[in-house]
N, C-alpha and C positions, 0 to 999 in steps of 0.2 A: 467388553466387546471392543475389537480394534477397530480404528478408525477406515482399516480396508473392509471390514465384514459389514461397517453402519453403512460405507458405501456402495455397496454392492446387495441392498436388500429390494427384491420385486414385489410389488404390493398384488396382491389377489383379491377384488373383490365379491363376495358370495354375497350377501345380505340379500335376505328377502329369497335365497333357494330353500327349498326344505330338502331333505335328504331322497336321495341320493346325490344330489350335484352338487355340493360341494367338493364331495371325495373327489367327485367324476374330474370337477373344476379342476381340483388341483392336481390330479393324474394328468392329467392332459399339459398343466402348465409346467409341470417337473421336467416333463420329456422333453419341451423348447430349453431348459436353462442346460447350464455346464455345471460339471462337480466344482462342489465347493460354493454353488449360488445359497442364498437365502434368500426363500420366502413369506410373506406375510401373509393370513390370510383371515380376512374377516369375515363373521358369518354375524347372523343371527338364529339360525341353527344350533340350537344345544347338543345334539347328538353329535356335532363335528367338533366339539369337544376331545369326545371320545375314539370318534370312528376316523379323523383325519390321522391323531398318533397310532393309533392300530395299524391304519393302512401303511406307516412310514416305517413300524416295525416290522411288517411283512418283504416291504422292499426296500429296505435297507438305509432309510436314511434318517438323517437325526432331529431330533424334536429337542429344540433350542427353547422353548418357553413357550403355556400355554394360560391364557388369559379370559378370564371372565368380569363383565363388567353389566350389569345390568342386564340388558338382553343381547347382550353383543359379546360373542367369543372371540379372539385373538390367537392368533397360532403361528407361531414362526419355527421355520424348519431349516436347515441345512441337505441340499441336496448331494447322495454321493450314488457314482454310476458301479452297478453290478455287486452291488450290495458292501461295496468295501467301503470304508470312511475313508478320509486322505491319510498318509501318516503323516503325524504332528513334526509340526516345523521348530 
């Protein structure tokens, strides 16, 4: 990870939502960033496991690593606008 990508990461916290809202959380937070942001997002929702990288595959953006730890999932995402990724620099 570069030093610009660690500083540029926006923490999301969901803990304590049960699903739906995390998705929802993180739809709604995507829309506020620019391409090329990363976000974090913690749940304690198992299913956002699953159903947050589903949702980034449907709209386009990339799923950078996803973490489980006890009861607590982890999800960091890269967001890119209109379904394109950036091209690589």
């Amino acid at each position: 990870m570069s030093s610009t990508e660690s500083s540029a990461v926006v923490a999301l916290d969901t803990r304590g939502l049960i699903c739906p809202m995390p998705v929802i959380r993180t739809q709604d937070r995507v829309r506020t960033l620019p391409a090329g942001a990363v976000l974090e997002i913690l749940s304690t929702d198992r299913g956002a496991l699953h159903d947050i990288p589903a949702w980034c595959r449907v709209h386009g953006h990339e799923v950078l690593e996803t973490q489980q730890h006890d009861r607590e999932v982890r999800i960091r995402l890269r967001v890119h606008r209109h379904g394109q990724p950036e091209a690589p620099v």
